[in-house]
ROPA-780914 format. One record per residue (C-alpha): x, y, z. Coordinates in steps of 0.02 Angstrom, whole numbers, plus 50000, padded with zeros to 5 digits. Layout:
BEGIN
XYZ
...
REM end
This chain:
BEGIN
508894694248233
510074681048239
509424664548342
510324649848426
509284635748369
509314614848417
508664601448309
508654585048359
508524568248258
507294560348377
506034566348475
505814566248652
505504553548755
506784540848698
507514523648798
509254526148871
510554518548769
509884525748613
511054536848489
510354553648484
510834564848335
511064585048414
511194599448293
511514618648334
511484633248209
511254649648183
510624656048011
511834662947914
513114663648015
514764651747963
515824656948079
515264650848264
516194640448404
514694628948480
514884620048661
513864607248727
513354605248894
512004592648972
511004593149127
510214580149253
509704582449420
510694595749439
512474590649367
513214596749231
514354589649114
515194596348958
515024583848829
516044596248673
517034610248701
516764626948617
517514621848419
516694622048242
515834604548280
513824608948287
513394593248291
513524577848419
513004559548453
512304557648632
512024542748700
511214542648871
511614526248981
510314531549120
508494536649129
507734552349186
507424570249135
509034582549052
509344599048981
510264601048846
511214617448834
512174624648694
513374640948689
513944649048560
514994663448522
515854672748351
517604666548335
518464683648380
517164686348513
517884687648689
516294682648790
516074668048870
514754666848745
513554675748633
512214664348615
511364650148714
510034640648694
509184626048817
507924610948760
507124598748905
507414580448854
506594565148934
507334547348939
506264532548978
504324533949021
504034552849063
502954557149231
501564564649174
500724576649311
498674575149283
498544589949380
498994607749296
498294619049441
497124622649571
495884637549568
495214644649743
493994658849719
494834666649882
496574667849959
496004675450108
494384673850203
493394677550348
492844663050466
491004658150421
491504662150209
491304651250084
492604643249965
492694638249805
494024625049723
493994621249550
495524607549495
496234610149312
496934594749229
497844587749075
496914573149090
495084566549040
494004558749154
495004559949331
494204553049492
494654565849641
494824564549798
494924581649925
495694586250092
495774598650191
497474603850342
496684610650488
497944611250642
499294599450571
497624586750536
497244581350364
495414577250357
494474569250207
493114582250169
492754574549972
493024555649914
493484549049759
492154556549620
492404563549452
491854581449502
493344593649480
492574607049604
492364610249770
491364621249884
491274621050071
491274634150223
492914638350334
492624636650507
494274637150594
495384654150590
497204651650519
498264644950369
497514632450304
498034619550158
496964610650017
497524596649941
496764587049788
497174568849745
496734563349578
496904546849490
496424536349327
494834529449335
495874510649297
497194515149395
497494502649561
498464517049653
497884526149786
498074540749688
499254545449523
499324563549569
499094576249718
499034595849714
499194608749855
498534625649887
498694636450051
497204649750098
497144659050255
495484660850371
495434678250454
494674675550630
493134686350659
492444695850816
491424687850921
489644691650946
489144702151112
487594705351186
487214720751225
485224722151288
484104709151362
482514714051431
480894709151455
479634715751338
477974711551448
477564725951552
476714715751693
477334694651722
475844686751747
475604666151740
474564660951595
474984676251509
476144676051363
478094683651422
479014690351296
480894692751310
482224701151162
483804700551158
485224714151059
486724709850998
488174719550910
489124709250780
489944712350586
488614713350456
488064699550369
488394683750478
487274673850517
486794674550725
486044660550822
485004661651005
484524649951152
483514652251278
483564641751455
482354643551591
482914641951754
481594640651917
482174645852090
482444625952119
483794625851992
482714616251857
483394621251672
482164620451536
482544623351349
480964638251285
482054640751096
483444630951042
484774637750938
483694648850784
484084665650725
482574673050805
483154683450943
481444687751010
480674671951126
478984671751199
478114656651328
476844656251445
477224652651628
475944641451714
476874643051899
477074660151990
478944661152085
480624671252048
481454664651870
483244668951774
483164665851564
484744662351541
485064667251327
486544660451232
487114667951081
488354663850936
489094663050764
488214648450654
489844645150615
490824646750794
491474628450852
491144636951030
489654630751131
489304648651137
490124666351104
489364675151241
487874675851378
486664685551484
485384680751605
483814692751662
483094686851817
481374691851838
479684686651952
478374682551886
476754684051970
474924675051999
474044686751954
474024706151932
474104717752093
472344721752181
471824739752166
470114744852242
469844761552123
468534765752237
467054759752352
465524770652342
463754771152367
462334772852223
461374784252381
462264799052462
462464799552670
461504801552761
459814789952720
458204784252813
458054765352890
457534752552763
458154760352604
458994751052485
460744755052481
461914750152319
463884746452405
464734744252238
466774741852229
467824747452063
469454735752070
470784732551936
471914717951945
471764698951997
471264685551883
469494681951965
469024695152098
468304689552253
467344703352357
466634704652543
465614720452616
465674720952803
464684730052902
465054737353070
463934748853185
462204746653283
461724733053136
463154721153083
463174711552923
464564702852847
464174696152661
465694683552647
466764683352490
465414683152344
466054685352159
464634700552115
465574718952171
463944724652214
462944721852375
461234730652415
461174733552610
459574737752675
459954744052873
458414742853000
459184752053120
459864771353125
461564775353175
463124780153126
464194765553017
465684760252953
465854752152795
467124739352744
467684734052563
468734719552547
469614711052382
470714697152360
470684685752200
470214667452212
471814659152231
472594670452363
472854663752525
472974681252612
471444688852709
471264702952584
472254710052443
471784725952468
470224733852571
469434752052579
468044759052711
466654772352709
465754781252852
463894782052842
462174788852925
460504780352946
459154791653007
457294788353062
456444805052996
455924806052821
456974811552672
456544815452504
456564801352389
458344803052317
458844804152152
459724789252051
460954791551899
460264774751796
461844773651703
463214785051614
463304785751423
465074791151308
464934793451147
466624786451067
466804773051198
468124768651332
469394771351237
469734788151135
471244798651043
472284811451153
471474830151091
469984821051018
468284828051127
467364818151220
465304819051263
464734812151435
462744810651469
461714805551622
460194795551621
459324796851785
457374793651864
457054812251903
456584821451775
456634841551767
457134843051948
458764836351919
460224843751958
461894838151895
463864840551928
465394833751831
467124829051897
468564825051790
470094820451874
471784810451808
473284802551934
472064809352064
472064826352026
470614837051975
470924842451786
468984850051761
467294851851862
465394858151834
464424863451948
462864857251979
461494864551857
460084856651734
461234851851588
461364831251603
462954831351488
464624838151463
466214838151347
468064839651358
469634834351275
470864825651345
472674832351335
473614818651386
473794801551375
473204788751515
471654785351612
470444798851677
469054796751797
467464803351761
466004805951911
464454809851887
463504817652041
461684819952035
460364826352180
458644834652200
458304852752162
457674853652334
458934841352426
460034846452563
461084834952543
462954834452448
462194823952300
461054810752309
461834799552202
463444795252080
463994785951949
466094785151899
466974779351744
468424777451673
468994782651481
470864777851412
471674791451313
473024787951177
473974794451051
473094780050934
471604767450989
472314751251026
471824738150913
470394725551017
469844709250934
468174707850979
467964687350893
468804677750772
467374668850667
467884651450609
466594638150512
465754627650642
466264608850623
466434597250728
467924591650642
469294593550522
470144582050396
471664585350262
471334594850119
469914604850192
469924622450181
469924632850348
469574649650353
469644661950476
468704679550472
469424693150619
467954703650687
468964720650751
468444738850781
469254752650695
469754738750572
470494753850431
471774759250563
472414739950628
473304726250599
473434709650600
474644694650600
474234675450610
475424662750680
475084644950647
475564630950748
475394611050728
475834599350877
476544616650952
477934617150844
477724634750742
477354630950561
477024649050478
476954666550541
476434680150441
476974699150451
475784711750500
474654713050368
472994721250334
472124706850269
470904700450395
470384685650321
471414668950333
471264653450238
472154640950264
472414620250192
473094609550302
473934594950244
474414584450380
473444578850547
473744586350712
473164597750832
473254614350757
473234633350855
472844647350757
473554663650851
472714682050798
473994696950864
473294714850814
473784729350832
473484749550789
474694755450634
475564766850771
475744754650891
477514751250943
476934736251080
477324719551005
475454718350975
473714728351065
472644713551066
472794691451063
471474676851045
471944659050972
470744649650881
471074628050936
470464612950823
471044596850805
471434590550617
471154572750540
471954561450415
470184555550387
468484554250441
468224537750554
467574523550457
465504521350485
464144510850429
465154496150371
464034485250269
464384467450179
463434462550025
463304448049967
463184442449753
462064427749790
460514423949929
460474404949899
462144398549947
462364380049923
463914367549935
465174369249808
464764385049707
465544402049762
464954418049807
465554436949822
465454446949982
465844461949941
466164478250069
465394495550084
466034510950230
465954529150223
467354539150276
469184535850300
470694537850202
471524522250093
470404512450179
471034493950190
469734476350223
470194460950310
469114443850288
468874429750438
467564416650397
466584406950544
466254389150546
465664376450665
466274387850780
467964393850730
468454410650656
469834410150524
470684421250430
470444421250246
471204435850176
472324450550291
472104467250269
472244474550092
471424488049999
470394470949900
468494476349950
467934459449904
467994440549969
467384426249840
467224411149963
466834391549907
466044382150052
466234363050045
465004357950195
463034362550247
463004373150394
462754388350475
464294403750422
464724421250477
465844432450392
466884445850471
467484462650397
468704475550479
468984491250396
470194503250448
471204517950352
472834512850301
473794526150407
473124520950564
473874509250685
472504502250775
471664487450743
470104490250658
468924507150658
467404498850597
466784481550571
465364472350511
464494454950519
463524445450401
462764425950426
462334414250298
461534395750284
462364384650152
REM end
């Protein structure tokens, strides 16, 4: 294949002014017409016409980068030209670029992404220096340093610019070379909040509350909460900064009406937030006041001067307050007292009412709730009545829905016993026996929730309804509810860094449960386990503080945040405190002019550090400040009576001194 070729006698770059020999050719190939043409900043001039001549002299006058061209064509050819041929051509000192090209991992990327710049050059070592165009703004991200790469995250939707400056590591410009790239940033959607609820079925003060928020957003960003308190005053108080747990719990000390006011984003959003939702919600003192019910331990009606049992079953409050009242021939009013049972002993027959009142100690109101029963006293003689001494059940209080249950009466009578059983649920009857000899009785619950079981019990002989009762309650479930009965921790008075602390968790059913530990230091939350089986915890600390130690359990099945809580407290120290400070001293006969050690000895502490005064003729002086140097040699120069002071403290305390110690001398 025939080739235009150019030779030249020098090569490239030359100094203007200098003669520059040009040759053209083709191989074998006599007969060609050659024209040359040569380029600068974009004019052209013709320097031969097309003729036989493939060679030329060129002498540039000015510096600066050409072309050459050449075109040639066959002498009977009636192109323009068969053949051409170009060659770039530098006169004077050449500009060399040091950069050859910037890499991005990434043209285009989504807000919150991560990019990647990696600079090639044609030059060894470079110092670089990085910026980055964000609306019309060049800002310095990178100064001068000899790494060629770059990694940082977009933040800011749009088209967006890179540029690199580079420069010789002797060079005295601000920079020899620059480079640009362009890279768009793809705006993303912003987060929304879809759910916020409270996850605590009843608000109660000194309770934990638990609140979650639910959000819808792309997959794999990164989502930050806050949570803000608000009282009915307008007072705003931070419970969670901005964290990626959506799921914030406190405890309320103050009963009133509340908002939580949650604010939600993008870690990477330059928006204080992306959007918001507030839950108002009350929270109150102390759970509602239910009396269950008020009964008797004796049935109606009873002879003067028997002892009569008034007991109340109530549910809610924090500590129950109760008062019987007594209205009728005989009136007696017991006053709130904290026992729910009150014997009442009436010395006169008639016909009475019975009142039951309950309120909880910090309620202002005259009762929180109150129930009554009618009642006869007679004079004539009735059988000694029977009395149920106490109710056992065989799994407990608490029991699986479909599993069967066993109740059994204990009471004083013996064989002429008769006894009924009552099961009812929401009120309503679900299963009875009649009275007969049997003192126990199954069933199976069928559903989940609370039943109420009564046991009546009366006399063979005895007219009467029943002579006595006894009630209690049983929870079904679908699981048993996970109940911490202690957490058993070492008993010290104190802790220090570096000891080991070790926590066992004492829980029924302990196969089927639970368990997850959250530590906390200075109530900041340090570590938080998942739920785990392990019901041991051990844990080092290594830093002072006062340290909490939360247990949550729950049942496998249980979908509640947890079943049961308790929170072991303990306060941990750098160090023991510094005791029984003792000097020594090397010598007993100190005399005038010849030394002598004191020398210090302490228990406890931690880097425990000495400091030296010296007493004489009255005056205390300092011989050597505090230093980790257990040992004073002293020289005295004059008879007389001395004392030397020690002060011992560990070196990461503040305080003066922990322990001391003083020793006298005679010289």
């Amino acid at each position: 294949m025939e080739e235009l070729n150019i030779i030249f006698d020098k090569e490239s770059p030359q100094e203007k002014n200098s003669s520059i020999r040009i040759k053209a050719f083709i191989e074998n190939n006599k007969k060609i017409l050659y024209k040359f043409i040569i380029g600068t900043e974009g004019t052209w001039n013709t320097v031969n016409d097309f003729d036989f001549n493939d060679t030329i002299n060129w002498v540039p006058e000015e510096e600066g980068e050409y072309i050459i061209m050449v075109q040639a064509k066959r002498e009977d050819s009636t192109k323009p030209f068969d053949f051409i041929s170009k060659f770039d051509y530098v006169i004077g000192e050449a500009e060399e670029n040091f950069i050859r090209n910037v890499y991005l991992n990434k043209d285009t990327l989504n807000m919150g992404e991560r990019i990647e710049a990696v600079v090639e050059s044609n030059k060894f070592p470079l110092m670089f220096k990085y910026w980055l165009k964000e609306d019309d703004n060049w800002k310095l991200i990178k100064d001068y340093s000899t790494e060629n790469s770059i990694s940082f995250v977009v933040k800011k939707p749009g088209i967006q610019e890179l540029m690199v400056e580079c420069k010789d590591l002797k060079s005295v410009k601000d920079y020899d070379d620059s480079f640009k790239v362009v890279f768009k940033v793809n705006s993303i959607d912003n987060v929304e909040i879809v759910d916020f609820n409270c996850l605590t079925k009843e608000l109660i003060c000194d309770e934990d509350l638990v609140f979650k928020v639910e959000s819808v957003y792309e997959e794999g960003r990164d989502i930050l909460y806050k949570f803000i308190k608000i009282d009915s005053n307008g007072t705003q108080q931070c419970i969670q900064d901005y964290s990626s747990n959506n799921v914030v719990s406190y405890i309320e000390k103050d009963s009133g009406d509340y908002k939580l006011l949650c604010l939600v984003k993008d870690m990477y959003s330059q928006n204080e937030f992306d959007d918001r939702a507030m839950l108002k919600f009350t929270v109150k003192a102390y759970r509602d006041i239910v009396i269950r019910k008020f009964t008797t331990n004796l049935n109606s009606p009873q002879m003067t001067d028997t002892a009569i049992e008034l007991k109340i079953n109530a549910e809610g409050g924090k500590e129950l307050l109760y008062k019987f009242i007594i209205k009728g021939k005989h009136i007696e009013d017991s006053g709130y007292i904290r026992n729910n049972i009150y014997t009442w002993t009436p010395p006169i027959p008639g016909k009475y009412s019975i009142e039951a009142w309950v309120k909880d100690s910090s309620s202002e109101n005259e009762f929180d709730d109150k129930s009554s029963i009618e009642y006869t006293i007679n004079l004539e003689y009735i059988k000694e009545p029977i009395k149920i001494e106490k109710v056992i059940l065989d799994k407990g209080k608490h029991v699986l829905r479909g599993e069967e249950v066993e109740i059994r009466a204990i009471s004083n009578g013996g064989n002429n016993v008769r006894y009924a059983f009552s099961i009812k649920k929401d009120g309503k009857e679900e299963e009875k026996i009649d009275f007969g000899t049997c003192n126990w009785a199954k069933f199976i619950p069928k559903e989940t929730g609370t039943y109420e079981l009564e046991v009546l019990a009366k006399h063979k002989y005895s007219s009467r309804e029943y002579d006595s009762h006894y009630i209690v309650y049983i929870n079904s479930h679908n699981y048993i509810p996970a109940i911490i009965d202690y957490v058993i921790c070492p008993v010290k008075t104190s802790y220090i860094v570096g000891d080991e602390i070790l926590l066992k968790v004492i829980i029924q059913n302990t196969k089927d449960n639970l368990i997850k530990y959250i530590l906390k230091i200075n109530n900041e939350k340090v570590e938080e386990t998942d739920y785990i089986e392990d019901k041991d915890f051990k844990y080092i600390p290594k830093c002072s503080g006062a340290y909490t130690i939360e247990v949550l359990a729950k049942n496998k099945e249980s979908e509640e945040i947890y079943d049961s809580k308790k929170e072991v407290k303990f306060y941990v120290r750098e160090a023991l405190p510094i005791t029984n400070t003792k000097i020594k001293t090397s010598r007993t006969d100190i005399k005038c002019n010849e030394t002598v050690t004191f020398s210090v000895d302490s228990e406890g502490g931690n880097a425990v550090l000495y400091q030296f005064y010296i007493m004489n003729k009255g005056e205390w002086k300092l011989v050597q400040d505090y230093s980790r140097k257990k040992y004073y040699t002293f020289m005295p120069f004059n008879e007389g009576e001395y004392e030397v002071l020690v002060l011992s403290k560990s070196s990461f305390l503040k305080c003066a001194y922990e322990d001391y110690d003083i020793f006298k001398f005679k010289v």
